[in-house]
N, C-alpha and C positions, 0 to 999 in steps of 0.2 A: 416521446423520447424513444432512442433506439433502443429495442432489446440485447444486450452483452448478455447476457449467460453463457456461463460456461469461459468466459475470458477471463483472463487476470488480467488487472489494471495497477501497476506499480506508481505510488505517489511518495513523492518527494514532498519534507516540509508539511507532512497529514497535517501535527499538531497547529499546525498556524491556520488562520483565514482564509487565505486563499486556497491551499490545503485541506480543512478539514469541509470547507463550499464545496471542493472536486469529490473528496469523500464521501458527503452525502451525495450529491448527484451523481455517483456511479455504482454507487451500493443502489438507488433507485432503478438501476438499468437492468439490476440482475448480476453486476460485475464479481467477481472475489475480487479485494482488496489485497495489496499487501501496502501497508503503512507506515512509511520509513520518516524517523523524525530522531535528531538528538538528543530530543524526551520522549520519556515512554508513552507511546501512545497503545497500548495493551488494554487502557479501558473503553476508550473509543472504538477499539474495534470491537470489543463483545459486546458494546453498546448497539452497534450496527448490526449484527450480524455473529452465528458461530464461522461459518466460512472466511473469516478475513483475518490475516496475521499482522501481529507488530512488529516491525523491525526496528533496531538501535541502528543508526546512521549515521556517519559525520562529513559528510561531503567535502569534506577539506582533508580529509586523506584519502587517499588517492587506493590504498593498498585494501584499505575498509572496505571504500565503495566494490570494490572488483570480490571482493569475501561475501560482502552481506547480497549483492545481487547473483553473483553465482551460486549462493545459498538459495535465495528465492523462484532461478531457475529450475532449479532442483527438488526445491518445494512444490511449487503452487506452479510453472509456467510463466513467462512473462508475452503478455499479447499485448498492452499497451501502456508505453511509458508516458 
């Protein structure tokens, strides 16, 4: 697998399947996570990892998404969405 360190990797939808699959497989790379989900995924990431944040998300508003990702640029960087 390729080495990400040092990249942040922003996920959409962590809490779900498909989601919490990209999760683990990029926390295996070395990635920081930041974990965006309509529920709180805040255990999942310290399950993985200190370096990875939870974000509260609702992809259906529009004014959120532009708040909680310019919050996470500001945090953590984003290098892959």
């Amino acid at each position: 697998m390729t080495d990400l360190s040092g990249l942040t990797v922003l996920i959409t939808g962590a809490a779900g399947g498909i989601g919490t699959a990209m999760a683990e497989a990029f926390a295996a790379t070395g990635a920081r996570l930041a974990l965006c989900d309509i529920v709180d995924t805040s255990e999942m990431a310290a399950k993985l990892g200190a370096e990875h944040r939870s974000y509260k998300l609702d992809l259906e508003d529009p004014a959120e998404v532009d708040r909680v990702v310019t919050r996470i640029g500001g945090e953590m960087g984003i290098d892959v969405l």
